[in-house]
C-alpha positions as CSV (number, residue, x, y, z in Angstrom):
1,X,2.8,-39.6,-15.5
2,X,6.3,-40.3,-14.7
3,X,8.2,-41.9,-17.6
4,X,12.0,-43.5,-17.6
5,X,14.9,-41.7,-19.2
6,X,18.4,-43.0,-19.9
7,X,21.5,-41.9,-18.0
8,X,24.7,-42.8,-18.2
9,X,26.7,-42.9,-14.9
10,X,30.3,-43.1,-13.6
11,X,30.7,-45.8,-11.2
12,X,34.0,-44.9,-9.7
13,X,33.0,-40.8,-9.0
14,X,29.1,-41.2,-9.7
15,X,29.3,-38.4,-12.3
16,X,26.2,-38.3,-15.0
17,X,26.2,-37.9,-18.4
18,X,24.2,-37.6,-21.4
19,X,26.0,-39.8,-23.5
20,X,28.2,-42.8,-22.9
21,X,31.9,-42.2,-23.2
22,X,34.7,-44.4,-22.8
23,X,36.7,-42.3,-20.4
24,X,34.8,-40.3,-17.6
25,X,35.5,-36.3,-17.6
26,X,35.1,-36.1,-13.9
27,X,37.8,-38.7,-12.4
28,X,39.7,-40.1,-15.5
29,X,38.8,-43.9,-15.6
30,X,37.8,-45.8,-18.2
31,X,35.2,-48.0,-19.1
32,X,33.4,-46.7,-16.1
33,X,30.5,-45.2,-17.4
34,X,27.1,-47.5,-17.6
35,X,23.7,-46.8,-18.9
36,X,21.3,-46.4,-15.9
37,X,17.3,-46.3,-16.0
38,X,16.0,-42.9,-14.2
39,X,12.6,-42.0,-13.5
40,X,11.5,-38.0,-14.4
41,X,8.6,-36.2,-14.8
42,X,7.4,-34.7,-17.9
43,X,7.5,-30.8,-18.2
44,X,4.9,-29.2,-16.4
45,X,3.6,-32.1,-14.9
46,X,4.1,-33.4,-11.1
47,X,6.1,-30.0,-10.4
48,X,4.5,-27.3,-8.2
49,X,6.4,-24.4,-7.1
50,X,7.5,-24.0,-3.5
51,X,5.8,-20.5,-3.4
52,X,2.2,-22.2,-4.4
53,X,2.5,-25.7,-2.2
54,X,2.7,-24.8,1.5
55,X,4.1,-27.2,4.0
56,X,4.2,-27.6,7.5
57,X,5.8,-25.2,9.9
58,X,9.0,-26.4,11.3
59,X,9.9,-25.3,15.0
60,X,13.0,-23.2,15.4
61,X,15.2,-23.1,18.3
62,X,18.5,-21.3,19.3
63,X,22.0,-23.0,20.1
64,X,21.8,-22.8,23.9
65,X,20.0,-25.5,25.3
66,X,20.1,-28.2,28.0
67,X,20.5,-31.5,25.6
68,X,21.8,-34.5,27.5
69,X,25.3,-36.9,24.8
70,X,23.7,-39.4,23.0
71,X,23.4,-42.9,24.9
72,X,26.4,-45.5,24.1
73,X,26.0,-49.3,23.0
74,X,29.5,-50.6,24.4
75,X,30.6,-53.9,22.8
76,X,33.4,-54.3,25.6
77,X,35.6,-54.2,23.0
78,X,37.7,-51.0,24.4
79,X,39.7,-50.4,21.0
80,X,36.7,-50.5,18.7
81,X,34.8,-48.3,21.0
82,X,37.4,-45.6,20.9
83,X,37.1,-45.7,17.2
84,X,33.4,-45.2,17.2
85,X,33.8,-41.9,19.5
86,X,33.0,-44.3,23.3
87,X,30.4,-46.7,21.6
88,X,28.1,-46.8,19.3
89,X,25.3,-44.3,18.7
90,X,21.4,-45.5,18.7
91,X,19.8,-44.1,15.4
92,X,23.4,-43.6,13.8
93,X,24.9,-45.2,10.6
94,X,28.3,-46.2,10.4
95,X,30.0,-47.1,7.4
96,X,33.5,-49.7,7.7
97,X,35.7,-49.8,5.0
98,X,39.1,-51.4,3.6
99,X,40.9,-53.5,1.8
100,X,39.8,-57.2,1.3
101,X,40.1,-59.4,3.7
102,X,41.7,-57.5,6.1
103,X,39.3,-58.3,8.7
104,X,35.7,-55.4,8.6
105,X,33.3,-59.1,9.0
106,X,35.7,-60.5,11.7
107,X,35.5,-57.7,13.6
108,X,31.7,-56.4,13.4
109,X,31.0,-60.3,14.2
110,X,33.3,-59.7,17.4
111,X,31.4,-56.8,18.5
112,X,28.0,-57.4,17.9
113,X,28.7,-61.3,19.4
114,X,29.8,-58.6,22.6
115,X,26.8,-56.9,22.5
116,X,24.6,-59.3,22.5
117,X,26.1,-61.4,25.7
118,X,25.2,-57.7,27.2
119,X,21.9,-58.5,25.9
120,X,21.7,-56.2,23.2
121,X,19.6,-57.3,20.5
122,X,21.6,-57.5,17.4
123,X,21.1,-58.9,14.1
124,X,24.1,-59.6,11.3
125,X,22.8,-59.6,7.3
126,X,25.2,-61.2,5.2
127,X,24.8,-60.2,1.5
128,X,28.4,-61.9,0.7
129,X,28.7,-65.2,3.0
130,X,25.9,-67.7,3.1
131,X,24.1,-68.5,6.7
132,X,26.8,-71.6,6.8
133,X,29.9,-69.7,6.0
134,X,29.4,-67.2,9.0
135,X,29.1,-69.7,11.2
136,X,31.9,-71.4,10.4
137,X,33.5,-67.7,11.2
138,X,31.7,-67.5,14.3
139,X,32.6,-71.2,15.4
140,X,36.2,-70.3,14.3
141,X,36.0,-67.5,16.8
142,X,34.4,-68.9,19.3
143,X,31.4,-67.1,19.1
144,X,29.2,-70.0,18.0
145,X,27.1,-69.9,21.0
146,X,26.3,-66.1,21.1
147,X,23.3,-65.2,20.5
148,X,23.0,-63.3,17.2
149,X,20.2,-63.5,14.9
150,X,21.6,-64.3,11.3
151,X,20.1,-63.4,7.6
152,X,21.7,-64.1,4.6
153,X,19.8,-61.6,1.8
154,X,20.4,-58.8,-0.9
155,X,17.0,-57.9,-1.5
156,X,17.0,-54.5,0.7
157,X,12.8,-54.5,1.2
158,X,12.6,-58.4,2.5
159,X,16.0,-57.5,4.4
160,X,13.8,-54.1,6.2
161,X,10.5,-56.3,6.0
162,X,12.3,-58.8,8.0
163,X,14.0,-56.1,11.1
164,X,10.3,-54.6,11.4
165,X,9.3,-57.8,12.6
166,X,12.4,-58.4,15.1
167,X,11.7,-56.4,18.7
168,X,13.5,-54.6,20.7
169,X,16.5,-54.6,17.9
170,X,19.6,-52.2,18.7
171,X,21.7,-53.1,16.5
172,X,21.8,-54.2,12.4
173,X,25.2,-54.6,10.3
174,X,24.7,-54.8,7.0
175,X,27.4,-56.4,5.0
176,X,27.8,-55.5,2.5
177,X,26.3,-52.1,1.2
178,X,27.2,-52.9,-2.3
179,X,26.0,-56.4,-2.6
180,X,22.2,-55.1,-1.6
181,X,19.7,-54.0,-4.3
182,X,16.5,-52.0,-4.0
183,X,14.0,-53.4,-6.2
184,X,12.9,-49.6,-7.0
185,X,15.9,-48.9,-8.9
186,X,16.4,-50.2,-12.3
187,X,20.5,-50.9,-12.3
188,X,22.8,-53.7,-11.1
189,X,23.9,-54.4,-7.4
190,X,26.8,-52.4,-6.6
191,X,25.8,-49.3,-9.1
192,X,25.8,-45.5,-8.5
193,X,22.5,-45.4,-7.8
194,X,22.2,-49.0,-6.3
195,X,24.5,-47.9,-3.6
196,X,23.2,-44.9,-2.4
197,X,19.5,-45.6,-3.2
198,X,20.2,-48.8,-0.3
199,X,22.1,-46.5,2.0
200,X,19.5,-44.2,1.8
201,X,16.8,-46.7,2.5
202,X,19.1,-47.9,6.1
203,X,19.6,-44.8,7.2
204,X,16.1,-43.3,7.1
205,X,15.0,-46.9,8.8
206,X,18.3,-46.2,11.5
207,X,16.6,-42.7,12.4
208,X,13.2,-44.2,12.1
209,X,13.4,-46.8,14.6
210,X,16.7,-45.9,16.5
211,X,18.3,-48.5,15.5
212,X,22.1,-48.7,15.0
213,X,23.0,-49.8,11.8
214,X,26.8,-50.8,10.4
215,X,27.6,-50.7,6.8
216,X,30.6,-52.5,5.8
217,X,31.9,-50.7,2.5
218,X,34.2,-52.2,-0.4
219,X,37.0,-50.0,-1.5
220,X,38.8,-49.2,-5.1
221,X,42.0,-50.0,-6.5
222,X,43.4,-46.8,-4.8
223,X,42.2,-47.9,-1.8
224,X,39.0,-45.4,-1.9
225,X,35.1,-46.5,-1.2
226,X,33.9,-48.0,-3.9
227,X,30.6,-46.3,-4.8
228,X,29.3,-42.7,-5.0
229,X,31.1,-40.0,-3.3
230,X,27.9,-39.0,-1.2
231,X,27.7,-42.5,0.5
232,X,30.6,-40.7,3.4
233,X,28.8,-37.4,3.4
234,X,25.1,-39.6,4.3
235,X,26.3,-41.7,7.2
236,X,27.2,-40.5,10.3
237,X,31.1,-41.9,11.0
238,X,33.3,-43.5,8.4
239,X,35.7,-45.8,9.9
240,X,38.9,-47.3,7.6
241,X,40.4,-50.6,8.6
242,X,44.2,-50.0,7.3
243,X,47.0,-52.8,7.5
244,X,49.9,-54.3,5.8
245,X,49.1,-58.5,4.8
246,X,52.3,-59.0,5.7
247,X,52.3,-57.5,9.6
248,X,49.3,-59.1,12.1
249,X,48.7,-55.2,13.1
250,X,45.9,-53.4,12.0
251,X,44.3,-50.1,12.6
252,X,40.5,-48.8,13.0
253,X,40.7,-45.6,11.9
254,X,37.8,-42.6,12.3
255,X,38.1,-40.5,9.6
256,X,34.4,-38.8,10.5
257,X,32.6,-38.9,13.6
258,X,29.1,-36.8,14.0
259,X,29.5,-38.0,17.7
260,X,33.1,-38.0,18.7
261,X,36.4,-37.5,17.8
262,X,38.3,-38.0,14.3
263,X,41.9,-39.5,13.7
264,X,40.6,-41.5,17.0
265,X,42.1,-45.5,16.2
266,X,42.2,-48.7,17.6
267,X,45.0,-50.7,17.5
268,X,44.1,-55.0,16.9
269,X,46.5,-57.6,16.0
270,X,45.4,-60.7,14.0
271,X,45.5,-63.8,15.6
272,X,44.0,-67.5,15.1
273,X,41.2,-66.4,17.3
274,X,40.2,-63.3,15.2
275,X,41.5,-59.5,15.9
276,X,42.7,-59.1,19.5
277,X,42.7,-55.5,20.9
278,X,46.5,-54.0,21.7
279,X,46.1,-52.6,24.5
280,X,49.4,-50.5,24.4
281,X,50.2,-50.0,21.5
282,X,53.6,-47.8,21.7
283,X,55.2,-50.9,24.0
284,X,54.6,-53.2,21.3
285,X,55.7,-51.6,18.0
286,X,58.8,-50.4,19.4
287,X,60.0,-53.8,21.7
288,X,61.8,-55.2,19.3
289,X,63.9,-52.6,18.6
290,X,68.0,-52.4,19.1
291,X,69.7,-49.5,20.4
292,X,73.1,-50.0,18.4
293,X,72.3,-49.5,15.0
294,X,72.0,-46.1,12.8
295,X,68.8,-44.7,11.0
296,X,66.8,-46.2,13.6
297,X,64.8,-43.0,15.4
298,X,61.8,-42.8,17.8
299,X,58.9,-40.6,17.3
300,X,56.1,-39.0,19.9
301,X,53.2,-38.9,17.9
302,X,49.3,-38.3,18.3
303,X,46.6,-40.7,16.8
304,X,43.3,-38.3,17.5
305,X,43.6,-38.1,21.8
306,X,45.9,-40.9,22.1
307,X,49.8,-40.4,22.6
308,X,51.9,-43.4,20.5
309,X,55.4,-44.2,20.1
310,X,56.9,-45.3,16.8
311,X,60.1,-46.2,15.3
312,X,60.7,-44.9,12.2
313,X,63.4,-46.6,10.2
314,X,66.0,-45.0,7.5
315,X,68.6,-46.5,5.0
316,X,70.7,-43.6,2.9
317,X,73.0,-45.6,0.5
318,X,75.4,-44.7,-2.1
319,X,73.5,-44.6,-5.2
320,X,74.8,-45.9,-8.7
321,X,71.6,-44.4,-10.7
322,X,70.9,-41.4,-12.5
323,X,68.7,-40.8,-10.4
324,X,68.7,-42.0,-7.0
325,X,65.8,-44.2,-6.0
326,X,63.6,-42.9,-3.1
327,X,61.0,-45.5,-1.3
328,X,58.6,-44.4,1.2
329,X,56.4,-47.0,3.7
330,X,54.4,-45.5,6.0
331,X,54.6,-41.9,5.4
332,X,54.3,-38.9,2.9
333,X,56.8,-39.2,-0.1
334,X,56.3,-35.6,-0.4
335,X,57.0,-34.9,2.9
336,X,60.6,-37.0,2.9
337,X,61.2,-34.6,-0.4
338,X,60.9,-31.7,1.8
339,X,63.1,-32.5,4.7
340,X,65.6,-34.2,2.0
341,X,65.8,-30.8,0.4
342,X,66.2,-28.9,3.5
343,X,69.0,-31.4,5.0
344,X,70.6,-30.6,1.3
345,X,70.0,-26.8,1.2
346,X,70.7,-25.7,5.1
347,X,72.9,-28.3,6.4
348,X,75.2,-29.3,3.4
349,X,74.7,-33.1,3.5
350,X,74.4,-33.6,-0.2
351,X,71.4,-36.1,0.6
352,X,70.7,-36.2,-3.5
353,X,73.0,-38.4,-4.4
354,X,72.3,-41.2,-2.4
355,X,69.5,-43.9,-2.7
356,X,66.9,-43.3,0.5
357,X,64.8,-46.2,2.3
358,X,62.4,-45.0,4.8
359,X,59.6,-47.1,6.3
360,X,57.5,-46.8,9.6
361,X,57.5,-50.4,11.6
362,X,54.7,-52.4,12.3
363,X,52.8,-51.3,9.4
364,X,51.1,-48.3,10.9
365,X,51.3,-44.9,8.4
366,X,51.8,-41.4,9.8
367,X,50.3,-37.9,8.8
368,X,51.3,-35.5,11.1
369,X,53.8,-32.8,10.3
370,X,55.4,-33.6,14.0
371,X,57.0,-36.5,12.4
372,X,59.5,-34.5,10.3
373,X,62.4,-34.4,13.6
374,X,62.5,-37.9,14.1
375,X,62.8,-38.8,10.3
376,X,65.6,-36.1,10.1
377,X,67.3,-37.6,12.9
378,X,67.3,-41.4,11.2
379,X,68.4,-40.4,7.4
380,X,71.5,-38.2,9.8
381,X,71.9,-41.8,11.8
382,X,72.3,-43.5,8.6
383,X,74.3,-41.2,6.5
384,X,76.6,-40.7,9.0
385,X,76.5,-44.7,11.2
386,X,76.0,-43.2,14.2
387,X,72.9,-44.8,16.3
388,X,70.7,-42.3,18.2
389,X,70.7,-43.8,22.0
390,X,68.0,-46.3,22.7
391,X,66.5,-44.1,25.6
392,X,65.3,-41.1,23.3
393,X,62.6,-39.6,21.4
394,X,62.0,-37.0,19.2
395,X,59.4,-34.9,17.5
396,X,59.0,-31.6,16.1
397,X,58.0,-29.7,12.6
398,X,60.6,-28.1,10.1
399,X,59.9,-25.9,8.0
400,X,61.5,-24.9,4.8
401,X,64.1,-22.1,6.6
402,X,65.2,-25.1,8.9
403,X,63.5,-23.8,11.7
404,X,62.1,-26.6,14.3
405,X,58.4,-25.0,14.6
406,X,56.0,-26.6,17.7
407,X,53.5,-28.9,17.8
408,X,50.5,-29.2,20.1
409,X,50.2,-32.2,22.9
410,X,53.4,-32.1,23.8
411,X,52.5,-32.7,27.5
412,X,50.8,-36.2,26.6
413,X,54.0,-37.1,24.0
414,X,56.3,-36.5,26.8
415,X,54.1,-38.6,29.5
416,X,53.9,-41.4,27.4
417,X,57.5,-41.7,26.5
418,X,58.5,-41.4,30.3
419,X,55.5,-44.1,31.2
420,X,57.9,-46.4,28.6
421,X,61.3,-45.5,30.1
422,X,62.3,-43.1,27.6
423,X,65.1,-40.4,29.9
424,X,66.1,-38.1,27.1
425,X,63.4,-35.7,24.5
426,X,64.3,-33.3,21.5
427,X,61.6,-31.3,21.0
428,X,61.1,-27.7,19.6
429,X,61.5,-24.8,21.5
430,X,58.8,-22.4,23.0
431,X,56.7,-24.8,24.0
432,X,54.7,-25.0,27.7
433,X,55.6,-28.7,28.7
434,X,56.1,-30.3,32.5
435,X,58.2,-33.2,31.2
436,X,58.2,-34.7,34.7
437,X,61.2,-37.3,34.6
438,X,62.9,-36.5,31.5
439,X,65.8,-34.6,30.2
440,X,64.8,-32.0,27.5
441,X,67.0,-30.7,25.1
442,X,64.7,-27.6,23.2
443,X,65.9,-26.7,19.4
444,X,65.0,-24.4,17.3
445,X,67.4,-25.1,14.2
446,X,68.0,-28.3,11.9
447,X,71.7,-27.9,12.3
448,X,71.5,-28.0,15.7
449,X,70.2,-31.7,15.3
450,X,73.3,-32.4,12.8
451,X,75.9,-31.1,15.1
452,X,74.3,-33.3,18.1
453,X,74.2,-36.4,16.0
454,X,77.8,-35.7,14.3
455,X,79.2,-35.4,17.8
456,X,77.9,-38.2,19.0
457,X,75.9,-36.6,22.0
458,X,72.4,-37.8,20.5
């Protein structure tokens, strides 16, 4: 007979303990730790070795085969489907994450309103907003007359009681995952074992019944899914909604995709009538921009398959600190300590003693490596007032030696940059490019950069 035990479990990292504690050994917080009721079987009983219990046989197969891509649900939304790998999957799980109200519900009501005008049954369960509240939303929108079914419940088994008895359903978006509760789990809503004992529950009813089901996710402090670990590893694409407050962009990014790309995104801007799709992106970050003033550089860069301009902006002033202040928006701190070392070390510029600014406009936030010319080229612009023509971009890798190392796409950095009017390109060297339209400078050195911007030819 199965009997309860006590555990304690972390609710930030989902680590379990014997004991409570006030600080967890796994991640560090504190008062994170809460007692949870666990079912277990006593010793000896209930547990039958795998060698004595047979099961069935399961049919083996080899790699090569003859399997058609997985069907696509397109909400006619262009930017949301090239976030979900071309539309979304029937039987998958996708989990939607980010800060608070930046906009996951505005969106998901968008797309499934979209799908079902292509009369795809959809149904929207709201564990957060009351039946009233969403449509308000909807009527906000303009999607009041679309015809979505609604549900307002926590309780996951009336919630999967309730889509058994709706046919023909495609797609479910559950929001949120950690506002549900299984009634088979003795915890709190929003627990360890809450969270992933739901997600669990949706997903095997998603495979089940090939149904599409959307999980919108809360995240932490540090901007992380709130909730166990395992939750990204269960579902199969995790898309983060990322975005400044204070700029009306904001990006859908795929950070896993069992059925398409990752680092694909999709570009929105907030508006009174909800998030409206950019449709080219690299026109509208970098319009605004003046061609006269220093530390103002544009980069080529690559968000998954899709080529996008940005500026990226520097101020180096003289610093009256001990130790000069460093602030970083949009990209790797580490990464501006690198190239501000190498600047120092192979070029002379004496980059320490001065007080650095560097932010990426518009809000968006870069990872790639390829980034490191273009930031180069602005702190130069800055430290030494002289503006990098309007007409050019640059991108490229450098590495500690102060070589200028390649980086891949460069066909589709150059093609977009040309589509845009961009005439000049500094880019490294050795690399197979066509560059129809453009002048290419190739180099392979730092201080090749310096001398260019120093002698005004940049």
């Amino acid at each position: 007979m199965a009997r309860t035990r006590k555990s304690f479990i972390c609710q930030s990292c989902g680590a379990t303990s014997g004991k409570w504690a006030g600080q967890c050994e796994a991640c560090g917080e504190w008062n994170s730790i809460l007692e949870e009721q666990t079912s277990h079987h006593p010793a000896g009983l209930g547990k039958i070795s795998p060698h004595l219990a047979r099961g069935r046989a399961i049919t083996l197969s080899n790699l090569e085969g003859k399997d058609r891509p997985p069907p696509r649900l397109l909400s006619t939304i262009n930017e949301f489907d090239r976030a979900c790998g071309g539309g979304l999957v029937p039987g998958s799980a996708l989990l939607i994450s980010g800060d608070p109200g930046i906009g996951k519900s505005t969106i998901l009501l968008q797309a499934v309103a979209r799908l079902a005008a292509n009369d795809i049954r959809t149904v929207y369960i709201s564990g957060e907003e009351s039946i009233s509240q969403v449509r308000m939303r909807a009527k906000r929108l303009g999607l009041d007359h679309s015809p979505v079914r609604l549900g307002a419940e926590t309780n996951l088994r009336d919630i999967l009681t309730t889509l058994d008895k709706e046919p023909g359903l495609q797609v479910v978006v559950i929001d949120s995952i950690q506002t549900m509760y299984a009634d088979t789990a003795d915890s709190a809503p929003g627990t360890v074992t809450q969270v992933r004992t739901c997600a669990q529950e949706l997903i095997r009813y998603a495979k089940a019944r090939n149904v599409c089901v959307l999980l919108v996710g809360h995240v932490t402090k540090d901007g992380q899914i709130a909730g166990p670990r395992v939750l990204e590893h269960m579902v199969d694409t995790v898309l983060y909604f990322e975005g400044d407050r204070g700029h009306q962009f904001r990006i859908l990014r795929a950070v896993k995709n069992r059925f398409g790309g990752t680092d694909e995104i999709g570009v929105f801007e907030m508006s009174d009538l909800g998030l409206q799709e950019v449709l080219n992106p690299s026109a509208l970050f970098i319009g605004n921009r003046s061609g006269d003033i220093s530390g103002s550089a544009i980069f080529a860069g690559m968000e998954g398959s899709r080529p996008m301009l940005m500026e990226i902006q520097a101020l180096v002033a003289p610093s009256s600190l001990g130790q000069p202040r460093r602030a970083v928006v949009g990209w790797d701190s580490g990464r501006l300590a690198m190239i501000i070392a190498v600047l120092d070390g192979r070029c002379g510029l004496g980059l320490g003693a001065y007080d650095i600014y560097l932010n990426v406009a518009g809000g968006l936030r870069i990872t790639e490596p390829a980034a490191d010319m273009a930031v180069a080229a602005a702190l130069i612009s800055s430290l030494s007032d002289r503006p990098i023509a309007k007409e050019t971009i640059l991108f490229g890798e450098i590495s500690l030696s102060g070589e200028i190392r390649p980086v891949s796409q460069a066909d589709a950095r150059l093609k977009e940059s040309a589509k845009l009017g961009f005439v000049h390109a500094y880019m490294p060297a050795n690399i197979k490019h066509k560059g129809k339209g453009m002048k290419l400078k190739e180099l392979d050195q730092i201080t090749k950069l310096v001398d260019l911007i120093a002698q005004d030819t940049l």
